[in-house]
C-alpha positions as CSV (number, residue, x, y, z in Angstrom):
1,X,0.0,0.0,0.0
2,X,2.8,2.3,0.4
3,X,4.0,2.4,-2.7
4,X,1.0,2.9,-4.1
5,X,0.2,5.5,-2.3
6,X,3.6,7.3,-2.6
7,X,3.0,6.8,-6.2
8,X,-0.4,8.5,-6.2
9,X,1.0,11.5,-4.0
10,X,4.5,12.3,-6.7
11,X,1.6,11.7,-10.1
12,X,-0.9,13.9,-8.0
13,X,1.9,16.7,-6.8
14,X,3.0,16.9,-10.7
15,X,-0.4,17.4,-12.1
16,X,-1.3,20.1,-9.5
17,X,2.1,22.1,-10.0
18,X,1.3,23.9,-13.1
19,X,-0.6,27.5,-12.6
20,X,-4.1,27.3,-13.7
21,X,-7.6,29.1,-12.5
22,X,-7.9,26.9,-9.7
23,X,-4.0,27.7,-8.2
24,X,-4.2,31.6,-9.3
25,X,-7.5,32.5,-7.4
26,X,-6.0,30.3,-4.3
27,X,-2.7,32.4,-4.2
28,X,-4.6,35.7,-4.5
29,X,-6.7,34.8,-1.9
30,X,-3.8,33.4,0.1
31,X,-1.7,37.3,-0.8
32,X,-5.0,39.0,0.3
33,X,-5.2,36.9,3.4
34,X,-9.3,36.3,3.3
35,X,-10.7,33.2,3.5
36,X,-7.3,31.1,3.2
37,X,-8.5,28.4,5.1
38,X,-11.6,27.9,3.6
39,X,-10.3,28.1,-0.3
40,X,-7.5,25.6,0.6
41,X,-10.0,23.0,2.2
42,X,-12.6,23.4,-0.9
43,X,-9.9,22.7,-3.4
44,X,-8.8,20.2,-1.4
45,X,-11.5,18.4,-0.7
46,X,-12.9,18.8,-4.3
47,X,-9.7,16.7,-5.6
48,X,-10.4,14.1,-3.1
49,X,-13.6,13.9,-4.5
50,X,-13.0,13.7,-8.1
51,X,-9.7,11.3,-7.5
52,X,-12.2,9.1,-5.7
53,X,-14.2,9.1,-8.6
54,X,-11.8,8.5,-10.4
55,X,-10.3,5.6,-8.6
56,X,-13.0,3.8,-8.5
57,X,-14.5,3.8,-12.0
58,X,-15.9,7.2,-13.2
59,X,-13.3,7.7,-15.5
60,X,-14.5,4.8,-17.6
61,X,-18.0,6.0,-17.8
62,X,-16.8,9.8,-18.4
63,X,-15.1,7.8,-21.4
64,X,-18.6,5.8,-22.6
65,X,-20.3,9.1,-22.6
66,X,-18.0,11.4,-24.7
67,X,-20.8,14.0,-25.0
68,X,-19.9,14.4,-21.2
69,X,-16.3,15.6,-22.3
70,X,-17.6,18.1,-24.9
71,X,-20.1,19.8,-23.0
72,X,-17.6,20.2,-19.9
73,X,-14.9,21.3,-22.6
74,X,-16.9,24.0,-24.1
75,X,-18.7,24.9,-20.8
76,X,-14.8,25.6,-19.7
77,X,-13.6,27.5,-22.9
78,X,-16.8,30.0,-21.7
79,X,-15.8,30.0,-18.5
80,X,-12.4,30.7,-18.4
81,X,-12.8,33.4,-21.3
82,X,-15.1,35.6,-18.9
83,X,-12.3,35.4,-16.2
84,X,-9.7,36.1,-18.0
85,X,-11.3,39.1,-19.2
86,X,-12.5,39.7,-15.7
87,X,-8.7,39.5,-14.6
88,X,-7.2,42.0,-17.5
89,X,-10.3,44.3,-16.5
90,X,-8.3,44.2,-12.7
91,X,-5.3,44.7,-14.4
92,X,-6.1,48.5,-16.2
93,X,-8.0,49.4,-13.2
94,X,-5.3,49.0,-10.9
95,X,-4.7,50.6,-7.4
96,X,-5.1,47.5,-5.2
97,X,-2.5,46.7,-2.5
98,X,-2.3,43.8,0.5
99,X,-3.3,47.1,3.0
100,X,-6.5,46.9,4.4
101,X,-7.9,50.1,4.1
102,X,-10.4,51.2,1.4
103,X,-10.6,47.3,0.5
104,X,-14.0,46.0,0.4
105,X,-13.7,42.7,2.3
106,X,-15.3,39.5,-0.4
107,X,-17.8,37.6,1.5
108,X,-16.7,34.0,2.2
109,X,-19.6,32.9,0.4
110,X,-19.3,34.2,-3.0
111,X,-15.1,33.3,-2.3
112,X,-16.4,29.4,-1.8
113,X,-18.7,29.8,-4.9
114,X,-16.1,31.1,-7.0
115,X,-13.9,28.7,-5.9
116,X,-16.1,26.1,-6.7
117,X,-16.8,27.1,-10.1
118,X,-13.1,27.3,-11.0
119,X,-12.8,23.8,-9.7
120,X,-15.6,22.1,-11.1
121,X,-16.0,23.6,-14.0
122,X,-12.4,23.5,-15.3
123,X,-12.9,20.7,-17.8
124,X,-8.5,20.0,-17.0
125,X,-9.8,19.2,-14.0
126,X,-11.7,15.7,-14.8
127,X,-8.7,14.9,-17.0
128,X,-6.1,15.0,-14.3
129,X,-8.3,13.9,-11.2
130,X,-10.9,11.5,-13.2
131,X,-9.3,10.3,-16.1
132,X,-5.9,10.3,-16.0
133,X,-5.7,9.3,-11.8
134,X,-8.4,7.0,-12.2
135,X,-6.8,5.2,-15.1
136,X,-3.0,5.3,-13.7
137,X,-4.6,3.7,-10.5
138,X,-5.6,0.7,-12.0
139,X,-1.7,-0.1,-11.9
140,X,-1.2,-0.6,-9.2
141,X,-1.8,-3.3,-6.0
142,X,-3.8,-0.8,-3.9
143,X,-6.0,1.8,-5.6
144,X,-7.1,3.2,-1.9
145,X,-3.4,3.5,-1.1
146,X,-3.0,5.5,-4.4
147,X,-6.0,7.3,-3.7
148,X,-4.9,8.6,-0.4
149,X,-1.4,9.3,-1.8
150,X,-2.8,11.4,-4.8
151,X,-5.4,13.4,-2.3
152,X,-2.6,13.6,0.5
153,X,-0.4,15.4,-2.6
154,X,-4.1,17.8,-2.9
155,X,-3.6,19.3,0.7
156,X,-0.5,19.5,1.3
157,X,-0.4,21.7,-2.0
158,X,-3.2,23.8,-1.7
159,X,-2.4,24.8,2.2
160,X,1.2,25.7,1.1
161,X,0.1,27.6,-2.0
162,X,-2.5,29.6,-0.1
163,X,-0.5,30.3,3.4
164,X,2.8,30.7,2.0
165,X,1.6,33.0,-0.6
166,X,2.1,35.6,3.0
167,X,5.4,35.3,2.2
168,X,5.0,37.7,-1.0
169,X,2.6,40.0,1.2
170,X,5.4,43.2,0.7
171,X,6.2,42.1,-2.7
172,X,2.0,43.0,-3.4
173,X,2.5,45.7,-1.2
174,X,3.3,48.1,-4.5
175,X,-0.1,48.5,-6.5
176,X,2.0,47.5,-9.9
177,X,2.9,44.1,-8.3
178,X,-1.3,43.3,-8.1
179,X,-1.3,44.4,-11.6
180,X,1.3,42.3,-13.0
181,X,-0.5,39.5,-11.0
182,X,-3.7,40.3,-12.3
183,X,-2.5,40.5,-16.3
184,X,-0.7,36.9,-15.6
185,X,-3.8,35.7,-14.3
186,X,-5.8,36.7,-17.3
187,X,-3.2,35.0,-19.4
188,X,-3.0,31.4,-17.8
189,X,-6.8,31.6,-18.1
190,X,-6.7,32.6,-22.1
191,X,-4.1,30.4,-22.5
192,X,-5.6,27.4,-21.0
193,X,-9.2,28.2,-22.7
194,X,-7.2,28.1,-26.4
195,X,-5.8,24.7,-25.0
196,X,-9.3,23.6,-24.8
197,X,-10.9,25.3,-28.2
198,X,-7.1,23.7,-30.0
199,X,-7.9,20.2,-28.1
């Protein structure tokens, strides 16, 4: 069972690394220090799910229904566009810093929902966790064990991304920092929603 699930943790750890929607928003939130806690734990827990899924047969029935795929793919493309474009809009306004005053705090509901959104509705998502996990799995002697490694690899990442983001905090003390942040984040998202339209 160990090796299976050190297996599943190294797979899950390199499929989480790259910058996407999902680790952009969580490092913002983490620079902004609101909600940290609570956007680490959602993603988290949302790749636990999907890995579990994945592990034990969705990915094969994602794959009998290709429909599914399209419809998610699309539905991302859409998604991700509007962000982006939300996240260059940031970018040209400017004037936001990590200090406190004149920010509006974000309600820790619509952060969850946004959260959510960006995780379940990022078609890369089902690949990684569903697909791609779920099918790896299969190669080994204990698919719990490799379960558990790949949603261990989830939490540790996602509560290091989000509270060590505080390391940057003077960095996105300067308002030009926030920009620069902002204008990357609009990228990744374009950048991932041609992916998807190219796919």
């Amino acid at each position: 069972m160990m090796s299976s699930a050190l297996a599943g943790f190294a797979l899950g750890l390199s499929l989480i690394l790259a910058i996407g929607a999902q680790n952009a928003y969580v490092l913002r939130q983490g620079l902004r220090r609101e909600h940290v806690f609570w956007v680490c734990l959602t993603c988290a827990v949302s790749d636990a799910a999907l890995i579990l899924a994945g592990v034990t047969g969705f990915g094969a029935l994602a794959e009998r229904w290709p429909w599914f795929a399209e419809a998610m793919r699309w539905g991302g493309v859409a998604f991700l566009l509007v962000y982006g474009l939300r996240s260059f809009r940031a970018a040209l306004a400017g004037g936001e810093t990590l200090r406190a005053e004149g920010q509006e705090p974000v309600r820790l509901r619509a952060v969850v929902l946004t959260m959510l959104a960006l995780t379940w509705l990022n078609p890369h998502v089902y690949l990684d966790t569903v697909v791609l996990l779920g099918s790896v799995s299969a190669q080994y002697p204990s698919g719990t064990g490799f379960a558990l490694g790949a949603t261990l690899a989830s939490f540790v990442f996602f509560f290091a991304l989000g509270y060590g983001a505080r390391a940057l905090a003077p960095v996105f003390a300067r308002p030009r920092a926030w920009q620069w942040l902002d204008a990357g984040v609009g990228l990744v998202m374009w950048a991932i929603a041609l992916k998807l339209v190219l796919m």
